[in-house]
LUMZANU-763003 format. One record per residue (C-alpha): x, y, z; residue number from 1. Coordinates in steps of 0.001 Angstrom, whole numbers, m for minus. Layout:
BEGIN
         u         v         w   num
         X         Y         Z   NUM
...
This chain:
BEGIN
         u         v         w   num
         0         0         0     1
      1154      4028      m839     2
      1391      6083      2149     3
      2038      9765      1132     4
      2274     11818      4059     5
      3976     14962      2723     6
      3014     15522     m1236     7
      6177     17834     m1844     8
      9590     16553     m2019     9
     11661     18943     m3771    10
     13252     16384     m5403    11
     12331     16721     m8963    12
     12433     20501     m8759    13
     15777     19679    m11322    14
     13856     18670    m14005    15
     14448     14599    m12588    16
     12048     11534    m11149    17
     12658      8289    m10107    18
     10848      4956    m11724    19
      9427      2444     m9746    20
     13007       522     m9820    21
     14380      3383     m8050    22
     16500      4367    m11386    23
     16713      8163    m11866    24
     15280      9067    m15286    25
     15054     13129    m16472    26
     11208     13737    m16557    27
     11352     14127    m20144    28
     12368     10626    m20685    29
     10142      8789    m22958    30
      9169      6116    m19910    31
      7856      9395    m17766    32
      6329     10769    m21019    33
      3915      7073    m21358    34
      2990      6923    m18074    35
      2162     10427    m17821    36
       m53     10332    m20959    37
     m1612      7137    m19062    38
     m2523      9534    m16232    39
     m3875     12050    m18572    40
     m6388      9485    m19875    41
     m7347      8362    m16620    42
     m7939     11770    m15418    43
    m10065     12502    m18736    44
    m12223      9248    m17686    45
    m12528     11048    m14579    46
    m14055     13653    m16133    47
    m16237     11519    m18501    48
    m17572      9559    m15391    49
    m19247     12992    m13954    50
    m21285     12888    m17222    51
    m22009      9076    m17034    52
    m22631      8326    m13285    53
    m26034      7227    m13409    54
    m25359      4795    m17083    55
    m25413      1518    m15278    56
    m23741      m283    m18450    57
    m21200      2438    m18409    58
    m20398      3295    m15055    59
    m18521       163    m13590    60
    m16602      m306    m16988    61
    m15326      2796    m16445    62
    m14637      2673    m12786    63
    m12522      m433    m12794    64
    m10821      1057    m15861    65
     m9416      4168    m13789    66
     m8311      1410    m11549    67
     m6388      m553    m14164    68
     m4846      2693    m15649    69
     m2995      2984    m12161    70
     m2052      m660    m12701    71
      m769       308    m16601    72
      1187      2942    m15062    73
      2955       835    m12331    74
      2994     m1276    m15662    75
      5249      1404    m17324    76
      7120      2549    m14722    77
      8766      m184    m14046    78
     11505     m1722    m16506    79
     10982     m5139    m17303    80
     13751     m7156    m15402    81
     14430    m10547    m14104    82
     12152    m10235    m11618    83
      9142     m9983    m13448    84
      7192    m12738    m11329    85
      6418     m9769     m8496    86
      6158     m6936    m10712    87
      2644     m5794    m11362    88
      2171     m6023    m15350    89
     m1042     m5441    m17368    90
     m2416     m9079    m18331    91
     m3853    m10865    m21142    92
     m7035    m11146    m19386    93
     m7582     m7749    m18811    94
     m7449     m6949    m22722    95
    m10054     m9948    m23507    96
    m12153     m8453    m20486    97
    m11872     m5053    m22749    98
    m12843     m7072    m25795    99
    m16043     m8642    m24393   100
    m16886     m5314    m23388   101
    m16761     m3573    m26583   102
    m18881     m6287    m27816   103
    m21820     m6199    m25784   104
    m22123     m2189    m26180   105
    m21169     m2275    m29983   106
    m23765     m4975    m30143   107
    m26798     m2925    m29163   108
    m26191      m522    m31489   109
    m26522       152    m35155   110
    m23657      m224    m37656   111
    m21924      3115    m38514   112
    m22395      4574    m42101   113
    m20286      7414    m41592   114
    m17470      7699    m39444   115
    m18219      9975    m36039   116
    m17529     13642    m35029   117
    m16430     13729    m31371   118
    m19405     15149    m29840   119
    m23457     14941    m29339   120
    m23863     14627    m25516   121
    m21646     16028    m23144   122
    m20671     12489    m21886   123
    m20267     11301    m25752   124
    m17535     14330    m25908   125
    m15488     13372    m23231   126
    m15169      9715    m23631   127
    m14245     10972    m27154   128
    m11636     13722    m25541   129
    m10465     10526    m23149   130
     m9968      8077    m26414   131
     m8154     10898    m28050   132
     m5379     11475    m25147   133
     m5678      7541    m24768   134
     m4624      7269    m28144   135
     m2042      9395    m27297   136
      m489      7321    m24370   137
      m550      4369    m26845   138
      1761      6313    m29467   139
      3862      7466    m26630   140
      3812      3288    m25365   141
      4465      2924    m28684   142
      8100      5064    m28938   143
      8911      3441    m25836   144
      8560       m72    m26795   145
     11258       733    m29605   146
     13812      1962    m27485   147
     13290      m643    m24914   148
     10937     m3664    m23698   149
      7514     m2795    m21856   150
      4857     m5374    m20467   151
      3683     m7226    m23739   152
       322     m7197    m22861   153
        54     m3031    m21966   154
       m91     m2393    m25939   155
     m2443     m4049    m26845   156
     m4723     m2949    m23137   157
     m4244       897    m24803   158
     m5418        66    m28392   159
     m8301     m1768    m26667   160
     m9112       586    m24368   161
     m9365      3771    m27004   162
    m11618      1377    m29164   163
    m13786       689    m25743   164
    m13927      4551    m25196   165
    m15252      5122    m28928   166
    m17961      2279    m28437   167
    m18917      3832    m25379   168
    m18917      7224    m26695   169
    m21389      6142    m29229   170
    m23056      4413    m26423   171
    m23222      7585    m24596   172
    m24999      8881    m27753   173
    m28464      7275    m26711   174
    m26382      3948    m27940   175
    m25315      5419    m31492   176
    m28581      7572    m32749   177
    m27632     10290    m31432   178
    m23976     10678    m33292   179
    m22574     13315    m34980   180
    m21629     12010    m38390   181
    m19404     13671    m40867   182
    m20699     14784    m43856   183
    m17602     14456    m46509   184
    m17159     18081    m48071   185
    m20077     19468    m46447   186
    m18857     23307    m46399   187
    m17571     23264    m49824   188
């Protein structure tokens, strides 16, 4: 368990953070940069779950995703090493969890025609806003995993999880008929 009695350390005031290892890193090192991103999209879920507290499909999906995005990010901050039986890592199941998810919203609604502007309700928006800085992390995740190993299974939980936050944003939508489509040279 975290205890965090005093929430100021000076210690980064430098420009430098520590991983979960213990390993100084600058905090413009690519590892900082994914993890950070992974905060940013939980904190725009955060924000998404104030518009979608009382969708009882959406609400616990959501809630035990903010809750796995703190498990990503103790995920990415922590080099893979030959320890890995005690590190905390993003699993397989989790993704396929995702998966089945995506498939019971997706399947109440109608097939897309057009692809979707981010908008239409206010909770549609920002679990579009959230899939956007999600996608993001996963570029980020992405850079990282060229320059050096990550979990293998916190890819693919990011590309899931910004295809779960479009399904639910359509969900969101009065499940898809309310959607914004684009209209292909509209304003021309």
């Amino acid at each position: 368990m975290v205890t965090l009695n005093r929430i100021y350390t000076r210690s980064g005031d430098a420009g430098a953070t520590r991983l979960a290892s213990g390993a100084p890193v600058s905090k413009a090192d690519l590892r900082v940069e994914a993890y950070g991103l992974v905060d940013e999209t939980n904190a725009a879920i955060g924000m998404a779950r104030c518009a979608t507290a009382e969708d009882a499909a959406l609400e616990p999906i959501l809630a035990r995703i903010q809750n796995e995005l703190f498990d990503l990010g103790a995920d990415l901050a922590t080099p893979l090493g030959p320890d890995e039986a005690s590190k905390l890592r993003i699993v397989e199941g989790q993704v396929e969890r995702l998966e089945r998810e995506i498939d019971a919203l997706n399947g109440r609604m109608a097939p897309l025609s057009s692809f979707v502007l981010p908008g239409g309700s206010p909770a549609a928006a920002a679990l579009h806003l959230a899939r956007t800085i999600c996608r993001r992390a996963e570029r980020a995740t992405v850079a990282l995993a060229g320059r050096e190993p990550v979990g293998p299974a916190s890819l693919k939980y990011l590309n899931r999880l910004s295809d779960l936050l479009f399904v639910a944003a359509r969900f969101a939508n009065d499940e898809g008929r309310a959607d914004v489509l684009w209209t292909p040279g509209a304003t021309r």
